[in-house]
MOPAC internal coordinates of N, CA, C and O (Angstrom, degrees):
PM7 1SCF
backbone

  N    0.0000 0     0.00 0     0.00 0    0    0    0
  C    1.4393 1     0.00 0     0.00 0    1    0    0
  C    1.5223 1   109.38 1     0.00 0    2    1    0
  O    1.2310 1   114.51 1   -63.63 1    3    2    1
  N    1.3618 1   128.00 1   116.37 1    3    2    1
  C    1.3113 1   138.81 1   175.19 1    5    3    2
  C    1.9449 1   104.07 1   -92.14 1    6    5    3
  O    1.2310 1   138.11 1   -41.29 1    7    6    5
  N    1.0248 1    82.51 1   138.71 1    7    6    5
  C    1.6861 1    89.31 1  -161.72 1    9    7    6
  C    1.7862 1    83.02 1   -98.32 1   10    9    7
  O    1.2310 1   125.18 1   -30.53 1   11   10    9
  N    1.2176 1   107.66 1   149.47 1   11   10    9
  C    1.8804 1   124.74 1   169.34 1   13   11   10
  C    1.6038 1   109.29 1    54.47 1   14   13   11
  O    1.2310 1   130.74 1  -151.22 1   15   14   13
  N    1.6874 1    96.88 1    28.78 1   15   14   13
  C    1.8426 1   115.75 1  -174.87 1   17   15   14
  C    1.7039 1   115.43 1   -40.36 1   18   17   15
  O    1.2310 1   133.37 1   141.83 1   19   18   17
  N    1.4147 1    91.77 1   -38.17 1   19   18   17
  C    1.9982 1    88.49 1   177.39 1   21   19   18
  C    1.4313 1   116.47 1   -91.97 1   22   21   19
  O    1.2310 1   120.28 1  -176.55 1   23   22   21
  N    1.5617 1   117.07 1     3.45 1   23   22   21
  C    1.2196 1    95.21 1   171.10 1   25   23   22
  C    2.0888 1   111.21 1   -99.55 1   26   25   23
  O    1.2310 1   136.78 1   163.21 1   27   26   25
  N    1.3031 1    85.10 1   -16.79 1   27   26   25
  C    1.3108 1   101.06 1   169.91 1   29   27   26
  C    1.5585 1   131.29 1   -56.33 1   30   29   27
  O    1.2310 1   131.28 1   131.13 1   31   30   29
  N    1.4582 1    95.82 1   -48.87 1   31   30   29
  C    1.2207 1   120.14 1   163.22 1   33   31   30
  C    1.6592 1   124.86 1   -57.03 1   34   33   31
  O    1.2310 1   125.55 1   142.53 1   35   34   33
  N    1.5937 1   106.95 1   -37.47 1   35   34   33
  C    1.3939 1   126.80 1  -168.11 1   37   35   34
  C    1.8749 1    90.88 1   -73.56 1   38   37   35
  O    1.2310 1   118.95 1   135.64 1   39   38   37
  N    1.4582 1   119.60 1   -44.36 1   39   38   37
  C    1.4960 1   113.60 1  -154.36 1   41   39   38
  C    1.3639 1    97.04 1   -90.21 1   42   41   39
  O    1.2310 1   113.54 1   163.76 1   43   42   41
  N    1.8863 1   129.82 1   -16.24 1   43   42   41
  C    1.5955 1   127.54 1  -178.53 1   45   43   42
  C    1.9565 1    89.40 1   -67.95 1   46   45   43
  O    1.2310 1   119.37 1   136.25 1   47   46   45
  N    1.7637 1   118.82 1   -43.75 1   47   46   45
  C    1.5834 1    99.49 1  -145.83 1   49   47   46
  C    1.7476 1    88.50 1   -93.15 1   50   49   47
  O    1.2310 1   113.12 1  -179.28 1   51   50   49
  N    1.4349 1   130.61 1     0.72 1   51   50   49
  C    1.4309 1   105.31 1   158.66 1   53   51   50
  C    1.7384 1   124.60 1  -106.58 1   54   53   51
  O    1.2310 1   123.91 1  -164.66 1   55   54   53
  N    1.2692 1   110.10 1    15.34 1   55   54   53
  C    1.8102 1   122.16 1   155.82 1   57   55   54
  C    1.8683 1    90.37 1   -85.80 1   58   57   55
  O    1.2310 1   117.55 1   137.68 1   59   58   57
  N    1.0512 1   122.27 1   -42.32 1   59   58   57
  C    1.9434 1   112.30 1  -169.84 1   61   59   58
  C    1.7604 1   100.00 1   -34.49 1   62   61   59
  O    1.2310 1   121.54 1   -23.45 1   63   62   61
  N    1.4370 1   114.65 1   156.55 1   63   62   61
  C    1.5124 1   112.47 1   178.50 1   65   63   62
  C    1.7659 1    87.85 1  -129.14 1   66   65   63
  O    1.2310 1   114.30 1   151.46 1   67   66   65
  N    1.7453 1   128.40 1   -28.54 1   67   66   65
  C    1.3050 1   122.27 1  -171.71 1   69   67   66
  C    1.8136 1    87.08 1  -103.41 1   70   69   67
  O    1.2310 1   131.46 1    11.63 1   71   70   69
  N    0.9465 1    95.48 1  -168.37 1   71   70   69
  C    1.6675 1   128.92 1  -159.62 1   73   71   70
  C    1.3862 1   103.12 1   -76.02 1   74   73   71
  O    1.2310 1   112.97 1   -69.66 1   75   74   73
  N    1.4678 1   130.88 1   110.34 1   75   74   73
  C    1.6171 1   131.25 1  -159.38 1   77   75   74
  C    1.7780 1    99.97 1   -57.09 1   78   77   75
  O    1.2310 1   123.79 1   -31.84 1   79   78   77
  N    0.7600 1   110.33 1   148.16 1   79   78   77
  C    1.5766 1   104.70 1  -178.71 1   81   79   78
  C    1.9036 1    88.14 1  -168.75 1   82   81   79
  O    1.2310 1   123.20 1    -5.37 1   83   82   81
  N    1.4880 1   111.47 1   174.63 1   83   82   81
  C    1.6080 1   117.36 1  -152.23 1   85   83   82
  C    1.5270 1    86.33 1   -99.06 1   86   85   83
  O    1.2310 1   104.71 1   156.02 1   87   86   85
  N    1.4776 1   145.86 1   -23.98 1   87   86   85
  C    1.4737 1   129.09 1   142.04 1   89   87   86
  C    1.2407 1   129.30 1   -25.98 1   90   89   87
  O    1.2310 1   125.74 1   102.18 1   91   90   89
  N    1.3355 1   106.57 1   -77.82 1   91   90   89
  C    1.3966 1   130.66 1  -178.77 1   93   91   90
  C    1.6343 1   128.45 1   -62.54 1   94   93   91
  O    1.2310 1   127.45 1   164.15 1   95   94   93
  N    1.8775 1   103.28 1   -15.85 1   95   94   93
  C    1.4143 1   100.98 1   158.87 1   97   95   94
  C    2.0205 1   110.91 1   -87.94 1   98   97   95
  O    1.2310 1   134.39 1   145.94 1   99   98   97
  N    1.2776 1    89.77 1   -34.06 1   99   98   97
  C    1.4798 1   107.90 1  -176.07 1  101   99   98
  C    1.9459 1    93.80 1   -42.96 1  102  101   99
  O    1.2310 1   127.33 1    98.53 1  103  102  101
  N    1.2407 1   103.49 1   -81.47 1  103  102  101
  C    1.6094 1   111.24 1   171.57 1  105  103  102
  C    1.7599 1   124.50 1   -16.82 1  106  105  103
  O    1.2310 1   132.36 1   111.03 1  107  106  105
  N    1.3426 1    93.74 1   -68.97 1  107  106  105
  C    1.6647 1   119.25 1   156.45 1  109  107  106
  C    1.5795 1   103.09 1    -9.04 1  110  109  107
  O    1.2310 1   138.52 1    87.36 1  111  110  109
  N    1.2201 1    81.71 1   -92.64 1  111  110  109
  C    1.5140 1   119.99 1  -173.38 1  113  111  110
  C    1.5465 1   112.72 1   -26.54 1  114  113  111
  O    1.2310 1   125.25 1   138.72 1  115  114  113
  N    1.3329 1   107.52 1   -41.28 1  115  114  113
  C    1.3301 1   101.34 1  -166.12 1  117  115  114
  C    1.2738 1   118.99 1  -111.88 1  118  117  115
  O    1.2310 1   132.38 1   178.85 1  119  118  117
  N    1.4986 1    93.69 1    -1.15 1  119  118  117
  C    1.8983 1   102.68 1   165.43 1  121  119  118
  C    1.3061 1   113.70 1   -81.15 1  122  121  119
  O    1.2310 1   126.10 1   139.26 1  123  122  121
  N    1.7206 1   105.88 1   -40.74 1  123  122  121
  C    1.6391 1   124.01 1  -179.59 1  125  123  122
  C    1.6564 1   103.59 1   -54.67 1  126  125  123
  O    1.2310 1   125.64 1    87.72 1  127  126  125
  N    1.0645 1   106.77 1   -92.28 1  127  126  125
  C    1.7052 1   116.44 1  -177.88 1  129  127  126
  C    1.6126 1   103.67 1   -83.87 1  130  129  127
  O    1.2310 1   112.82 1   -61.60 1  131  130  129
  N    1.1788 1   131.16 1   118.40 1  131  130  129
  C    1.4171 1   156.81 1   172.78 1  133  131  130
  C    1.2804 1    93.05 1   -96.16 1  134  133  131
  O    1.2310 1   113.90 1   116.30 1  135  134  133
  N    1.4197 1   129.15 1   -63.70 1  135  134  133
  C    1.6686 1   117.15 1  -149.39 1  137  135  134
  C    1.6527 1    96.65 1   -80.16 1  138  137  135
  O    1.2310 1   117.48 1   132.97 1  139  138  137
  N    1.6801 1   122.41 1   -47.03 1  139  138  137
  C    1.2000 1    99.53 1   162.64 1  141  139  138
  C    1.3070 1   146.54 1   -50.40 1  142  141  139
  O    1.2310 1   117.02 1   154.04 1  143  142  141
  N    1.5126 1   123.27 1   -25.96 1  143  142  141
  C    1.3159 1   126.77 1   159.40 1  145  143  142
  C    1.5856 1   114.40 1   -54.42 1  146  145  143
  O    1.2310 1   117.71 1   127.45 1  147  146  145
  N    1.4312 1   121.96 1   -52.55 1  147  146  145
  C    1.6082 1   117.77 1   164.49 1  149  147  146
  C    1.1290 1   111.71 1   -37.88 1  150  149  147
  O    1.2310 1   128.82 1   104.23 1  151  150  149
  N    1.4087 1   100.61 1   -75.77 1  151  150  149
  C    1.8812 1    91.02 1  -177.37 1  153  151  150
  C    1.2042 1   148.42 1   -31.33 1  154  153  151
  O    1.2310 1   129.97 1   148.09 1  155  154  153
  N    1.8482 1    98.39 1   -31.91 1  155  154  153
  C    1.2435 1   113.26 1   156.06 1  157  155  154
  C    1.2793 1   135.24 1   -72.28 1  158  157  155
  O    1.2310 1   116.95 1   154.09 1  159  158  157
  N    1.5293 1   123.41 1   -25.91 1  159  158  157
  C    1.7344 1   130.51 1   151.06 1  161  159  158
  C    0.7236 1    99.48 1   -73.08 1  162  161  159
  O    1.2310 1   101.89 1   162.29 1  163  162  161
  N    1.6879 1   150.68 1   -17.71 1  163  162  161
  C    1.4382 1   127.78 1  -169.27 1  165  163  162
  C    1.8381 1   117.30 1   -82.51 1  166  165  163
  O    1.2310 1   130.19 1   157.86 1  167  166  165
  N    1.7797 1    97.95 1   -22.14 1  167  166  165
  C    1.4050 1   107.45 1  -175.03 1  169  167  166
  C    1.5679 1   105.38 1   -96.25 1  170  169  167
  O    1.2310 1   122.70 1   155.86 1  171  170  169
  N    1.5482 1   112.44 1   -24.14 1  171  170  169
  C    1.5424 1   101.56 1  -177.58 1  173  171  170
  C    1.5085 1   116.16 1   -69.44 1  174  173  171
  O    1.2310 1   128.48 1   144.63 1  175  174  173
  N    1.9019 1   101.28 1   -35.37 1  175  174  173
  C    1.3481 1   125.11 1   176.71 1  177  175  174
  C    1.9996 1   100.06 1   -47.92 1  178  177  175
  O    1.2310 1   124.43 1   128.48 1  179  178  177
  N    0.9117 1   109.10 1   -51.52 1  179  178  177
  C    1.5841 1   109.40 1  -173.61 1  181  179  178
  C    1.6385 1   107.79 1   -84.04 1  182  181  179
  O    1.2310 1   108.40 1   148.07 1  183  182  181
  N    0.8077 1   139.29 1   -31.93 1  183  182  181
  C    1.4918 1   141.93 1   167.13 1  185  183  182
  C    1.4822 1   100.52 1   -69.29 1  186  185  183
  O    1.2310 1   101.27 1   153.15 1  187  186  185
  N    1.2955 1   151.71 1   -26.85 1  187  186  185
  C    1.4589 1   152.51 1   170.36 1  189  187  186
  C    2.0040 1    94.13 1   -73.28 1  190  189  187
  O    1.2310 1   120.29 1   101.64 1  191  190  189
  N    0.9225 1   117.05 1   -78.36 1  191  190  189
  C    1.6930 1   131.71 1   171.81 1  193  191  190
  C    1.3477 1   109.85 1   -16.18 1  194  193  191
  O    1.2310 1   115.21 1   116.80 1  195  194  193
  N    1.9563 1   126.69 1   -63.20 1  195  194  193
  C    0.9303 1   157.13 1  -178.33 1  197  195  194
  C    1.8641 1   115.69 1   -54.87 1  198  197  195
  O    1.2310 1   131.15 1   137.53 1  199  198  197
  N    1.2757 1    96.09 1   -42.47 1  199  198  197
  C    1.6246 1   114.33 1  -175.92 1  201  199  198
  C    1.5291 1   104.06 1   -42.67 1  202  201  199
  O    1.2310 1   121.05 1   -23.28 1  203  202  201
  N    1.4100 1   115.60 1   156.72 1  203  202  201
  C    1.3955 1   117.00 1   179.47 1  205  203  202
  C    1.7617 1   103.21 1  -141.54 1  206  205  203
  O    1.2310 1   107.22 1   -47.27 1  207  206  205
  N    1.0745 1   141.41 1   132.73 1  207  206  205
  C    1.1974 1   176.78 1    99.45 1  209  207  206
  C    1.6584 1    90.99 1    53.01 1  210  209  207
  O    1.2310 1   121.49 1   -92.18 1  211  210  209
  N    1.3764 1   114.75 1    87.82 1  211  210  209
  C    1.6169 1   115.36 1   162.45 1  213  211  210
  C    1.5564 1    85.61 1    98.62 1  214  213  211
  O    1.2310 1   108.54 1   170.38 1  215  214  213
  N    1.3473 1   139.04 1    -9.62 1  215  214  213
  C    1.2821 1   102.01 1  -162.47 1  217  215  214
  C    1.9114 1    88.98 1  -135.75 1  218  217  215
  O    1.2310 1   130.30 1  -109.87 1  219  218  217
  N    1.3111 1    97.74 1    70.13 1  219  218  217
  C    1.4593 1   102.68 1   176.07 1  221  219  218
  C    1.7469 1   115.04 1  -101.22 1  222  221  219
  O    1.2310 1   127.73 1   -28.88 1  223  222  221
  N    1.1016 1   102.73 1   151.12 1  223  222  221
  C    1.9360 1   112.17 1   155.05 1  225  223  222
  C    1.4287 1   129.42 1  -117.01 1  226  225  223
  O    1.2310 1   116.51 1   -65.87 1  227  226  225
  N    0.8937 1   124.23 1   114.13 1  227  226  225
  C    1.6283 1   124.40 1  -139.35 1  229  227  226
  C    1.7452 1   102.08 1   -81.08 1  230  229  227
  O    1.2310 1   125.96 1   -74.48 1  231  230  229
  N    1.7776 1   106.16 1   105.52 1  231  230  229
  C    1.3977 1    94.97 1  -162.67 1  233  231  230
  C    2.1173 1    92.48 1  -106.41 1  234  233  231
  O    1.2310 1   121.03 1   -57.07 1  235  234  233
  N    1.3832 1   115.64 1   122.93 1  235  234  233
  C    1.0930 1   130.87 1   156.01 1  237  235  234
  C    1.2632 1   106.00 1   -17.99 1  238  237  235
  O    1.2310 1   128.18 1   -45.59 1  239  238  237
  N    2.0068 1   101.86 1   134.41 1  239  238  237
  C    1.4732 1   110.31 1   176.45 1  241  239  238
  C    1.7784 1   102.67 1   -68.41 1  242  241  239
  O    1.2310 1   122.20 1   -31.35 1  243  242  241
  N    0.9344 1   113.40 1   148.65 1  243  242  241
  C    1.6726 1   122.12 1   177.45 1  245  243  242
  C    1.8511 1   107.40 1   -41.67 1  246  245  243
  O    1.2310 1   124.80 1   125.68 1  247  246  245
  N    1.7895 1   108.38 1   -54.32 1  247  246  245
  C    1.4639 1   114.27 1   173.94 1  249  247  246
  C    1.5107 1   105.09 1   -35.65 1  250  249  247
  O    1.2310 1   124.71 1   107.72 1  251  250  249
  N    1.4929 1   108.56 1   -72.28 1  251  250  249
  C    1.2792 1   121.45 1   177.69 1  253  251  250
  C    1.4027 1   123.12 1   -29.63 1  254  253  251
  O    1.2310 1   117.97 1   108.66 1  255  254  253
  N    1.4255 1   121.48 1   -71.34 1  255  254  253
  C    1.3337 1   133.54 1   173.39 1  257  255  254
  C    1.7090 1   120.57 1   -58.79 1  258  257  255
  O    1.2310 1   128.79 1   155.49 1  259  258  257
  N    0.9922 1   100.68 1   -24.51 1  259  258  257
  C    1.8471 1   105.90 1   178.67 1  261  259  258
  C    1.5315 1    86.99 1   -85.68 1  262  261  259
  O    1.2310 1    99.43 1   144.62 1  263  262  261
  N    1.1298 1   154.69 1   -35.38 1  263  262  261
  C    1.6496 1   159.92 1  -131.41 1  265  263  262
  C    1.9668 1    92.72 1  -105.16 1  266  265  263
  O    1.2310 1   134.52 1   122.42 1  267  266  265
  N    1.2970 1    89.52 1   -57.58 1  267  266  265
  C    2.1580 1    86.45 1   178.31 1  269  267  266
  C    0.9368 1   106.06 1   -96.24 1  270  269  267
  O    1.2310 1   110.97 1  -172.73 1  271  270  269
  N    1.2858 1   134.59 1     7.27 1  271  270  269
  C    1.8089 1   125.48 1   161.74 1  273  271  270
  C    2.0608 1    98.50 1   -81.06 1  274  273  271
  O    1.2310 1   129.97 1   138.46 1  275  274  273
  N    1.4260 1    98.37 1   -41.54 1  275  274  273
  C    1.5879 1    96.00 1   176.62 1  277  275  274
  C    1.5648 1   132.23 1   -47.65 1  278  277  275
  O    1.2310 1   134.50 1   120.87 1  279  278  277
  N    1.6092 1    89.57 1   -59.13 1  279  278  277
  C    1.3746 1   123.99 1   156.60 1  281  279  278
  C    1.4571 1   132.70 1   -32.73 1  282  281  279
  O    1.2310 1   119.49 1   129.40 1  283  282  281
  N    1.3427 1   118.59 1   -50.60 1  283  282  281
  C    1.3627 1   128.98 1   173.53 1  285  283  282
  C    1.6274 1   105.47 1   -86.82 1  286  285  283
  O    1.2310 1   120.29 1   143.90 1  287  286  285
  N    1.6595 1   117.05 1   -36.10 1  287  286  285
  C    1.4946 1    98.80 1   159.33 1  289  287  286
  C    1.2745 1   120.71 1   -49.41 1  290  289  287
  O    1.2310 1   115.03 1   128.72 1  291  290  289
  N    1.3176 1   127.04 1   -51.28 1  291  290  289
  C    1.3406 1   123.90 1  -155.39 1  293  291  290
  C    1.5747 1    94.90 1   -73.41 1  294  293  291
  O    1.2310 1   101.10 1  -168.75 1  295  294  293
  N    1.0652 1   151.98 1    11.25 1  295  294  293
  C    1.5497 1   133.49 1  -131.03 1  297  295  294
  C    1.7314 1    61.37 1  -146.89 1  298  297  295
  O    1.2310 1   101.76 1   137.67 1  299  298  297
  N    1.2649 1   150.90 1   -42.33 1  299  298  297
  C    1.5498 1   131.14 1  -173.59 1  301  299  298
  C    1.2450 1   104.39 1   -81.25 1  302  301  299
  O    1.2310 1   116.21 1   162.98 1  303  302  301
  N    1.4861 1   124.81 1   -17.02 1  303  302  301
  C    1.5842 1   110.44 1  -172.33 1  305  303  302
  C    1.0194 1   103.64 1   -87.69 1  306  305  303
  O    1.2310 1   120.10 1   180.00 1  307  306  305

């Protein structure tokens, strides 16, 4: 969960110089906010750790989940 995600999103697609596309925010993204990208391995990293034997909920690799959170932004603009 990226906290203040559309404004975040709003300041990766007006630094873009080529054509916003789900690479190029992905890229963005992780030059822009660094500590939020940790945070996001830092919680999947502990939710993987945490898991218990038969009794899982299948939580998206961070790549993954930052990738269709991008994705479905771009798909409202």
């Amino acid at each position: 969960m990226i906290i203040d995600q559309e404004e975040k999103f709003k300041k990766v697609l007006e630094n873009l110089k080529e054509k916003p596309m789900e690479q190029n925010m992905f890229n963005g993204f992780l030059d822009m906010y660094p500590t939020e990208w940790k945070q996001l391995k830092i919680t999947f990293s502990k939710f993987n750790r945490s898991k218990q034997f038969g009794r899982t909920i299948p939580l998206p690799k961070p790549e993954v989940s930052l990738r269709k959170e991008i994705r479905s932004w771009l798909k409202k603009q």
